[in-house]
N, C-alpha and C positions, 0 to 999 in steps of 0.2 A: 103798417104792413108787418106781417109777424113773420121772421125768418124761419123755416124749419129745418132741423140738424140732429143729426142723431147723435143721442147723449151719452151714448157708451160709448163714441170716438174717443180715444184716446186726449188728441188735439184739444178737447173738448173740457174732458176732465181731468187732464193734467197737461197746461198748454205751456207748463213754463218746467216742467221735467227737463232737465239738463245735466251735465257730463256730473257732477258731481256723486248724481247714478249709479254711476259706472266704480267711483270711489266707495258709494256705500257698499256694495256688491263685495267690489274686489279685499275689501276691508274685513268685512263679516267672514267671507269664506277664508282668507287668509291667516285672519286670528285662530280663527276654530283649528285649520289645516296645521299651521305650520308650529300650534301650541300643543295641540293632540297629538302627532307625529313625536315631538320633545319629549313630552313629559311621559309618553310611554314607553319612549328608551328608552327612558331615567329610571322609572321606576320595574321595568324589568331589569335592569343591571344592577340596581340599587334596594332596591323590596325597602327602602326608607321612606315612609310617608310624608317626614318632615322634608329631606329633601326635596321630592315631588314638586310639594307646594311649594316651595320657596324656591326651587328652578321656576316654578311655572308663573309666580310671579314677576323676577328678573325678566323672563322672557316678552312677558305681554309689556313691563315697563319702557323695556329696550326698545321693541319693534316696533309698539304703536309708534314711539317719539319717532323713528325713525322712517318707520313708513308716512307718517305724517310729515315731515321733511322732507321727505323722496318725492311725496305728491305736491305739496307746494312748492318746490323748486322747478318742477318739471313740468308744470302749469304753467307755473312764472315765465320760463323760458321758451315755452311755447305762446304766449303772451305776449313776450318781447320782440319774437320776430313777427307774429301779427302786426304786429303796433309798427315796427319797422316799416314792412311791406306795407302799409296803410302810408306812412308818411313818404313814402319813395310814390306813390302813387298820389299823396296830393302834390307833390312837387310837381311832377309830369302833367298834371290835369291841369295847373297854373301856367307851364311854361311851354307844352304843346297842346293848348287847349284843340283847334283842330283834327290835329291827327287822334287826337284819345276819342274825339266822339265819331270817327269813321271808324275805329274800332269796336264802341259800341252798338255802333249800325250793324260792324260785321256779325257780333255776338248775339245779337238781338233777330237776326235772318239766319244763325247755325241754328238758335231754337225755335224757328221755326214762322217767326213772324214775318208779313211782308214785308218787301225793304220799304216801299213808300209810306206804312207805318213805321217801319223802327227807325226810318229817318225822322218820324214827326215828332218818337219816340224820344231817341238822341236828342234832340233840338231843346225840348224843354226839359232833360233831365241838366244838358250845358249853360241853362239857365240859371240854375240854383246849384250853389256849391256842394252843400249840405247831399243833396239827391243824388248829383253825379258823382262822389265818392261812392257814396254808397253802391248803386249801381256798378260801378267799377270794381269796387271791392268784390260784392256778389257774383259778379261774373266771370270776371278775369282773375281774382286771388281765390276766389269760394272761401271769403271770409265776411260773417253777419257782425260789425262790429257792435253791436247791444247785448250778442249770444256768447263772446270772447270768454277765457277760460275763468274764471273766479279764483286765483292762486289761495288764498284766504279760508274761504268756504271749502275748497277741497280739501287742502289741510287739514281741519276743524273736524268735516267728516268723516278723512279717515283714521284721526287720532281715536275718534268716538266709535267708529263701526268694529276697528282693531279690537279695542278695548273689551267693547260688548263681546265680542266674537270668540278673542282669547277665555275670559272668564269662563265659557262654557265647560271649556273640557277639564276647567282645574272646579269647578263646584261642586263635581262630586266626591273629591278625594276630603271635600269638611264632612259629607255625611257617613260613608263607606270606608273602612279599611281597607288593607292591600290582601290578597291580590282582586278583593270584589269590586274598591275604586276602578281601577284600568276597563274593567270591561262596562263598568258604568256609566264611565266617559267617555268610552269609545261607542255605547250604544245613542247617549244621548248627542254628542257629537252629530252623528252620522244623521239623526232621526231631525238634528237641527240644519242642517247643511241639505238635508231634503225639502225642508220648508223653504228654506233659502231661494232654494232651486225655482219651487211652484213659485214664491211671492214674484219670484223674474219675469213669469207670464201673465202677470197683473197687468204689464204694460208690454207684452206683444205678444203676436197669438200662437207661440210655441204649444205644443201639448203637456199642460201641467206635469204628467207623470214624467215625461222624458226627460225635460227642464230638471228635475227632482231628481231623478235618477245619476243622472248624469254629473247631477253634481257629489249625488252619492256614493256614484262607482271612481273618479276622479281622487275624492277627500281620500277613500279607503285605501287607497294606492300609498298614499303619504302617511296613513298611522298603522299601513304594516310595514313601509319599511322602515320606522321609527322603532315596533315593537321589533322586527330583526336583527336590527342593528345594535337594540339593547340587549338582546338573546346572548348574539356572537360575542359581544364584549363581556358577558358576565360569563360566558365560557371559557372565552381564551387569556384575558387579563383579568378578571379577578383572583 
């Protein structure tokens, strides 16, 4: 028998896409933002090219490591109380075996199934330990423990996503001089942080342009006040 499914689902074609997602995401657009934003205050306060790059280096060194640290700790630690809340519940499923699967009965009839099913439900899920965890977990914590956060891999990702992300706004300042670098990088920036934007509607069904846009009119916010802030300063204290 041949199951039929539609293969543009999501689910489908990317059934193991997980939070780390969210790390690439948040990584690419941050490197770009928060490098672009820097290094064109540096270089309107500064009109030194060498500087430039070699701020804009330090900068992507610093962050990635550090965003990279920020996300694997705060993985970790959302990990941890996972894991917590999972062992406080097999306790409870050992030492009030009863009462935990009239709970499941109850949770099993708020979504909507009969009770005289979700009792036959309950019954065999208090069977198997393995199953009634699980169940439990799912229902009452809304925690899938096989989908738990990856501290490691998010890490990893957003060392890498930072990384890639920052580079962008310093690669034009090897090919261009000052002041044709800045509007370089501030074009190619923007033009990359709008691809960003579409690629996010690869996997929901936002309207590409918007997704794009939005991430476009957001970045611009942060590399003019970058470029004002280096204005003012090469006004008033240089």
């Amino acid at each position: 028998m041949t199951v039929k499914f539609n293969p543009d689902y999501i689910h489908h074609k990317n059934p193991k896409l997980d939070n780390s997602f969210s790390e690439f995401v948040f990584g690419m657009e941050d490197g770009m933002v928060s490098t672009l934003g820097t290094i064109t205050g540096i270089a309107a306060a500064t009109s030194s090219h060498f500087t430039v790059i070699l701020s804009g280096f330090v900068i992507i060194s610093v962050e990635s490591i550090s965003m990279a640290v920020g996300s694997y700790l705060s993985s970790k630690s959302v990990k941890s109380i996972d894991e917590r809340k999972l062992s406080e519940e097999k306790e409870e499923l050992n030492d009030f075996p009863m009462e935990e699967k009239k709970e499941l009965v109850g949770m099993y009839v708020v979504d909507g199934w009969p009770k005289e099913l979700a009792e036959k439900m309950a019954e065999v899920a208090s069977k198997d330990e393995k199953l009634f965890l699980q169940e439990m977990a799912y229902r009452e914590l809304g925690i899938i423990p096989e989908k738990m956060k990856n501290p490691l891999k998010n890490g990893f990702v957003m060392l890498l996503s930072y990384l890639f992300g920052g580079i962008i706004p310093v690669s034009t300042y090897f090919v261009f001089g000052l002041p044709y670098a800045i509007y370089a990088s501030i074009i190619l920036t923007l033009i990359s942080l709008f691809i960003l934007g579409v690629y996010t509607t690869k996997f929901s069904k936002r309207n590409w342009f918007k997704a794009g846009f939005e991430m476009f009119a957001l970045a611009s916010v942060a590399a003019s006040v970058g470029y004002v802030v280096g204005q003012l300063v090469e006004k008033y204290f240089a």
